[in-house]
C-alpha positions as CSV (number, residue, x, y, z in Angstrom):
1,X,-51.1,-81.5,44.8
2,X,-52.6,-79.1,47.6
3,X,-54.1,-76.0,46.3
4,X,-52.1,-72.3,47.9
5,X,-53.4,-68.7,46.9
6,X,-50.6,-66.3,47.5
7,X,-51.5,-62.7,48.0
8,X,-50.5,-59.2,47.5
9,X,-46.9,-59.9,48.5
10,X,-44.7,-63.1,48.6
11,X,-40.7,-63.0,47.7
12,X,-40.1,-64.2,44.3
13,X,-37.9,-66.8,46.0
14,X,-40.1,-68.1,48.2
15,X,-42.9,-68.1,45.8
16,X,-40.8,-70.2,43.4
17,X,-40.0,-72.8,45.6
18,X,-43.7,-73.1,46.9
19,X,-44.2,-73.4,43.2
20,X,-42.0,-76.5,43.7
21,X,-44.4,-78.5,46.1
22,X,-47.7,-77.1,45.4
23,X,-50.4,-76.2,43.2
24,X,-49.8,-71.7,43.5
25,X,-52.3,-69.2,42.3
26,X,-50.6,-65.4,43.0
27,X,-53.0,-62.2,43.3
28,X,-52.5,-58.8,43.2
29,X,-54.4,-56.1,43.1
30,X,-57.6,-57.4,43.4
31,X,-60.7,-56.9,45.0
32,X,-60.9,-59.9,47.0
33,X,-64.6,-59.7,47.6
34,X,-65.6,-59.7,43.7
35,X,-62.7,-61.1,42.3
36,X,-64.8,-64.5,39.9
37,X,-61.3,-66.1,39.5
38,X,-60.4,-65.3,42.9
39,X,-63.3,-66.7,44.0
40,X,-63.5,-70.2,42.2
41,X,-59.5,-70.5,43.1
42,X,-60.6,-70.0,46.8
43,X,-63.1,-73.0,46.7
44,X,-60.5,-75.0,46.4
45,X,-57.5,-73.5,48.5
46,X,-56.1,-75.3,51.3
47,X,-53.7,-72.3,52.6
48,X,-53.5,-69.1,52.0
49,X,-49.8,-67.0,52.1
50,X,-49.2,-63.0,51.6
51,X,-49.9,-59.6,53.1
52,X,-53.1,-57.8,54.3
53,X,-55.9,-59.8,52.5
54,X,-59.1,-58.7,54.6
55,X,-60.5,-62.1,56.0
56,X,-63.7,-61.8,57.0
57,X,-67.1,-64.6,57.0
58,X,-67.8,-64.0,53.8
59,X,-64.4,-64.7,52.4
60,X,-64.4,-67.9,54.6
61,X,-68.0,-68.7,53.3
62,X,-65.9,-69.7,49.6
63,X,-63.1,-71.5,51.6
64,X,-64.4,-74.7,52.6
65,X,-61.5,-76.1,52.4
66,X,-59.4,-73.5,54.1
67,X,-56.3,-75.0,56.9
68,X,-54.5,-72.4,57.7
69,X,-54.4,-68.1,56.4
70,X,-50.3,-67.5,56.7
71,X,-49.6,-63.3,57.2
72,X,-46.4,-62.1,56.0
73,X,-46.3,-59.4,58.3
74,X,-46.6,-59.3,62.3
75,X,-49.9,-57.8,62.0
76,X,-52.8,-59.7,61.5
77,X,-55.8,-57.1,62.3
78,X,-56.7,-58.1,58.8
79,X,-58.0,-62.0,60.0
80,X,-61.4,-61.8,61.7
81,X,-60.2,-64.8,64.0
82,X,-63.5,-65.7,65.7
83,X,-65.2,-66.8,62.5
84,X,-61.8,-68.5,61.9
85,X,-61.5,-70.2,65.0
86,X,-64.8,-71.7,64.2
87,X,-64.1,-73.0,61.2
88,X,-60.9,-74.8,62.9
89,X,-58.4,-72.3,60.6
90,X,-55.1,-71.4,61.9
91,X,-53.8,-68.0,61.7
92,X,-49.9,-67.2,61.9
93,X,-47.5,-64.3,61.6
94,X,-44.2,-63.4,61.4
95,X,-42.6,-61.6,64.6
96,X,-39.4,-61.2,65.4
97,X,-37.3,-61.3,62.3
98,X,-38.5,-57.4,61.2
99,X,-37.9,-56.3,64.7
100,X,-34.7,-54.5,64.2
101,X,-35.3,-53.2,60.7
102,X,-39.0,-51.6,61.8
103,X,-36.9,-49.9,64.9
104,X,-34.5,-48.7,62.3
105,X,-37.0,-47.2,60.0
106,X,-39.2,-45.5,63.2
107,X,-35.5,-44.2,64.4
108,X,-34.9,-42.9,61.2
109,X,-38.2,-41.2,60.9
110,X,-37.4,-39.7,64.2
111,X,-34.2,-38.6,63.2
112,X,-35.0,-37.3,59.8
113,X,-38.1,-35.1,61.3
114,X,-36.5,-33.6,64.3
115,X,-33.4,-32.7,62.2
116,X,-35.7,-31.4,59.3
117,X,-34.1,-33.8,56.8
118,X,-36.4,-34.7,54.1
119,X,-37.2,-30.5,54.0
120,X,-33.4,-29.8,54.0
121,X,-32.7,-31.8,51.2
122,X,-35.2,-30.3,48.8
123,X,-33.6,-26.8,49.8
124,X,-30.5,-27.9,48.7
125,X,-31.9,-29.8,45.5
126,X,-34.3,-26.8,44.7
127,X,-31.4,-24.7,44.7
128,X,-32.3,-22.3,47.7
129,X,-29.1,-22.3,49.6
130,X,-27.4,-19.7,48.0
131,X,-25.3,-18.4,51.6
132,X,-23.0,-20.5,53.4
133,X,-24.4,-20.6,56.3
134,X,-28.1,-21.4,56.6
135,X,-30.5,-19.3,59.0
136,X,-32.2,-20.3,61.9
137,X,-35.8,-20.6,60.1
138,X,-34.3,-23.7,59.1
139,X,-32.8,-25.2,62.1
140,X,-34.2,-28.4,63.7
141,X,-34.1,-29.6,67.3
142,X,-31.6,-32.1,69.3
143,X,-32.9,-35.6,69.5
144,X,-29.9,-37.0,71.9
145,X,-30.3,-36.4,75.6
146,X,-33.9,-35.4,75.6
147,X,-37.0,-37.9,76.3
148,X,-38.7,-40.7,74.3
149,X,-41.6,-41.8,75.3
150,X,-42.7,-44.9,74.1
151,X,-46.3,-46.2,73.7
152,X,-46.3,-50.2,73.6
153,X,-43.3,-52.3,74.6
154,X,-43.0,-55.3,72.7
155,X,-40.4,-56.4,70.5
156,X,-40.1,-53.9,68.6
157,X,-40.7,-50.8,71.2
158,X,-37.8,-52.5,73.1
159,X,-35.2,-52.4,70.0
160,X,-36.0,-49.0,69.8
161,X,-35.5,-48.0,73.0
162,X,-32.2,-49.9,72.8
163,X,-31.2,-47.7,69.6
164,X,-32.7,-44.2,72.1
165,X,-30.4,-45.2,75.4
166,X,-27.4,-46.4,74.6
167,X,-26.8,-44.6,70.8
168,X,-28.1,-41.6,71.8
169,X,-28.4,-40.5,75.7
170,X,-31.6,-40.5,75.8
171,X,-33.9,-40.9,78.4
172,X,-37.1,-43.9,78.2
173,X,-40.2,-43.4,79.4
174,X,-43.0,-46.5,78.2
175,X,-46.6,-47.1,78.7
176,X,-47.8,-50.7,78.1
177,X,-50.4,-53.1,79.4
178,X,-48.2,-54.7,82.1
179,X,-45.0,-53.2,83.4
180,X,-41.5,-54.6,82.1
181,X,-39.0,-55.0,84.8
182,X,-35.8,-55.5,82.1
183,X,-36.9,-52.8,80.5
184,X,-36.5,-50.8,83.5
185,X,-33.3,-52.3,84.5
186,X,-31.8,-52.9,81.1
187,X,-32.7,-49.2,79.4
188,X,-33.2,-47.0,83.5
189,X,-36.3,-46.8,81.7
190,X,-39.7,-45.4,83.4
191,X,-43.1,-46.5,83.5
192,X,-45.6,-43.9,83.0
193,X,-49.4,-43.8,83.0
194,X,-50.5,-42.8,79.1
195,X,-51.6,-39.2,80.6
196,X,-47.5,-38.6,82.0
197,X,-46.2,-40.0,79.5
198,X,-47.2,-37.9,76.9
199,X,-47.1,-34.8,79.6
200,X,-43.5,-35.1,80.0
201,X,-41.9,-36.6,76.7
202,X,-40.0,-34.6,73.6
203,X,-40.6,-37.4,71.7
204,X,-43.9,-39.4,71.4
205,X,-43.4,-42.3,69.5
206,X,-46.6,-45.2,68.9
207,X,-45.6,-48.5,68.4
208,X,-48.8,-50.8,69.5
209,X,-50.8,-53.6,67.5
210,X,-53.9,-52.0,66.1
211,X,-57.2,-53.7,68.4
212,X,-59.7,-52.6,69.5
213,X,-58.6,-51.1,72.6
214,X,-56.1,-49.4,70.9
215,X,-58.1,-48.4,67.7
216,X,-58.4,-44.0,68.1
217,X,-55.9,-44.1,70.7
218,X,-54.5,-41.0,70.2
219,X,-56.9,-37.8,69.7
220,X,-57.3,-34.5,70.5
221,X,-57.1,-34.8,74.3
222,X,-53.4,-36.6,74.2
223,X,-52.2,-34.4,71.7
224,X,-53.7,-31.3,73.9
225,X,-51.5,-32.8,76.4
226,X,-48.4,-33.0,75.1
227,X,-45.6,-30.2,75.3
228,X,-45.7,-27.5,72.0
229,X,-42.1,-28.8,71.3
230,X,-43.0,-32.1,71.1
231,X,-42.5,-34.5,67.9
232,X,-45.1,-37.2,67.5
233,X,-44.1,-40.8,65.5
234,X,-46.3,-43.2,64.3
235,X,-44.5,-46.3,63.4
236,X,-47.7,-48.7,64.4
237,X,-51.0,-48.8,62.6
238,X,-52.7,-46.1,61.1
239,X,-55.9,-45.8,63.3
240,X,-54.6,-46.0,66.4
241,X,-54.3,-42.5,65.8
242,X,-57.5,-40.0,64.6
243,X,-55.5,-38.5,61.9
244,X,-57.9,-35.5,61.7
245,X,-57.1,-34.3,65.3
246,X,-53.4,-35.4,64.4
247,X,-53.9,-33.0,61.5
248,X,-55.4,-30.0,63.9
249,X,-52.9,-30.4,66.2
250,X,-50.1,-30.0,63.8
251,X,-51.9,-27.1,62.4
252,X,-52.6,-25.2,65.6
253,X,-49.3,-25.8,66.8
254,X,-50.3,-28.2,69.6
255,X,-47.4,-30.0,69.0
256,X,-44.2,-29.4,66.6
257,X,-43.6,-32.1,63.6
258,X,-44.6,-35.3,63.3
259,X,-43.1,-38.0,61.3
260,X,-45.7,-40.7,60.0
261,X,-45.1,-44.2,58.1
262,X,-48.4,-45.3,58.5
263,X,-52.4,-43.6,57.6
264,X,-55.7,-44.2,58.4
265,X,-56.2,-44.8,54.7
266,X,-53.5,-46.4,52.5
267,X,-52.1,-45.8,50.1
268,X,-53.0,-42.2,51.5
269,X,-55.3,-39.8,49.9
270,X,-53.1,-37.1,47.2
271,X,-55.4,-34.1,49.0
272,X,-54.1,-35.4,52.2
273,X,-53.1,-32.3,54.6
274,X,-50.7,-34.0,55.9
275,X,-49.0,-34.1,52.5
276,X,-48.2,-30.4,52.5
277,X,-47.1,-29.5,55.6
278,X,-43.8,-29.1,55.5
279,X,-43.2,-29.9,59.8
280,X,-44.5,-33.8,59.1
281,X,-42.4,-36.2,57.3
282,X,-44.3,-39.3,55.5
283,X,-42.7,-42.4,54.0
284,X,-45.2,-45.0,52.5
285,X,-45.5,-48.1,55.7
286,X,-42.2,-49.3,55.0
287,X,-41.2,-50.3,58.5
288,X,-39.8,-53.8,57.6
289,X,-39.3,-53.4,53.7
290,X,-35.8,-53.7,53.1
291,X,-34.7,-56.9,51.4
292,X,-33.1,-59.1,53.4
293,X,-35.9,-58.4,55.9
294,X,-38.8,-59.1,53.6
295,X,-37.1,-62.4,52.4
296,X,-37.2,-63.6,55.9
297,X,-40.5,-63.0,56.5
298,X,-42.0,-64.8,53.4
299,X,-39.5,-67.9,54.4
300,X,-41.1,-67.8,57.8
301,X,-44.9,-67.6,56.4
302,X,-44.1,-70.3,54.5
303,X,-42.3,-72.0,57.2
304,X,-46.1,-71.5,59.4
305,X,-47.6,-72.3,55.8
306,X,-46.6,-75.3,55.2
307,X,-46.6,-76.9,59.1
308,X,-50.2,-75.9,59.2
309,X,-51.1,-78.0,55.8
310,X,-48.8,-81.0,56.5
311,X,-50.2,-81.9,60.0
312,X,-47.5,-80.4,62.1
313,X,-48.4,-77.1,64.6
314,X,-46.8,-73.9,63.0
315,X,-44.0,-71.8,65.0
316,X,-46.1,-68.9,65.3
317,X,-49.7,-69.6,65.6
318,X,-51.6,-66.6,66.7
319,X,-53.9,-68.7,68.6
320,X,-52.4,-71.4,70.1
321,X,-56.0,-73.5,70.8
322,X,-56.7,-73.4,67.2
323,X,-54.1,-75.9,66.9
324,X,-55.4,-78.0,69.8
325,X,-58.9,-78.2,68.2
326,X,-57.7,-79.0,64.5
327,X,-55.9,-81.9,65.8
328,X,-58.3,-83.7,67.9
């Protein structure tokens, strides 16, 4: 029976039927690195399934018997995939089926921190509203009709853009690496170098892969450039932005609120600045956790898993000539 080490985070569902077919060691909480049972499980592991277990060539060092590392998340800046690749170990993901419910929760985000939601509802709870009509100290801004601008059009920048145009008015502005004609047509949406983009949107919302072109992305300088009235989201990885400036900017009133679901740290620091300032809204990178959602992705890592252990090429190999290599 083949060997699996399931990690941090695989659906109880899924996890039982693997249990079915396969010899399944779960961890949690661990320090992979130092972890002696961990370790010796490792020597032994054909595959590997879960979320954000740092891969590096020292992991791979006690995994000679390693096929295939299956994410259960669309990220994978956790795989060091040049020591992988030269091992012949395939690396997969899960795209697509968290697209939606990540747009929802960046959209919500954007909603609840423009409208001043999360503040609102501790006034009320705290017992502060004590006239019927509130003043305007506690007012938010308009998010229909004014302008997104989105940073990184994939998938998931285009169902949000989708949700922006036709739910609420707004109008799309994008900055990718290549230009996306149905996006244009589809949305009337514009291209924009980084520098206009953030120049001339309301709304500033990240949504790229963390590499290392994008790693820092967003400093001092862009948020010097964007307008005072501005509203910054980070629904993408936690350093593509330097939180510190983030921090400064918010503080000096470079921009106005920003609503976060992802740190440079996680989970985030308790002395955190960004934890008491009552024009930032945090939720704890839950971009794709609702259940249904989280189900489908451990089906499809398992889906990836068990192609890449049984001979046959996964659905979503992050590096197709992996696949060529293994099977010649």
């Amino acid at each position: 029976m083949k060997k699996i080490i399931a990690y941090n985070r695989v659906e109880r569902p899924v996890l039982d039927d693997l249990k079915q077919r396969y010899d399944v060691r779960f961890f949690k909480g661990i320090d992979p690195a130092a972890d002696s049972e961990f370790l010796h499980e490792l020597q032994m592991a054909e595959g590997i399934i879960g979320l954000e277990l740092p891969v590096d060539e020292n992991l791979l060092n006690h995994a000679p018997n390693l096929k295939i590392i299956s994410n259960v998340s669309v990220g994978y800046n956790n795989l060091d995939l040049e020591a992988m690749k030269k091992r012949n170990i395939m690396a997969t993901n899960t795209p697509d089926v968290l697209n939606d419910t990540v747009a929802d929760t960046v959209f919500g985000i954007l909603i609840a921190t423009a409208r001043r939601i999360p503040e609102l509802d501790q006034y009320v709870k705290n017992g502060k509203w004590e006239i019927k009509a509130v003043g305007n100290d506690l007012f938010g801004t308009d998010v229909h009709h004014k302008t997104l601008g989105i940073i990184g059009m994939g998938r998931i920048g285009k169902a949000i853009a989708k949700r922006a145009h036709f739910g609420f008015d707004m109008d799309i502005l994008y900055h990718s690496r290549s230009r996306k004609p149905d996006v244009e047509s589809t949305f009337q949406a514009g291209y924009r170098s980084l520098d206009a983009l953030l120049q001339e949107s309301d709304f500033v919302c990240l949504i790229t892969p963390l590499t290392p072109e994008t790693e820092g992305l967003i400093g001092k300088r862009e948020f010097k450039m964007m307008k005072n009235s501005a509203i910054f989201i980070n629904g993408s990885r936690g350093k593509t932005v330097v939180e510190t400036d983030l921090i400064d900017a918010l503080r000096n009133g470079d921009i106005a609120a920003a609503g976060l679901d992802v740190y440079t740290n996680e989970p985030v620091e308790p002395d955190n600045p960004l934890l008491t300032m009552k024009n930032t809204v945090t939720t704890p990178h839950v971009g794709s956790s609702t259940h249904e959602t989280e189900l489908k992705m451990s089906e499809l890592a398992a889906e990836n898993l068990e192609a890449g252990l049984n001979g046959r090429k996964p659905p979503n190999l992050v590096d197709p000539s992996v696949w060529t290599e293994t099977t010649t």
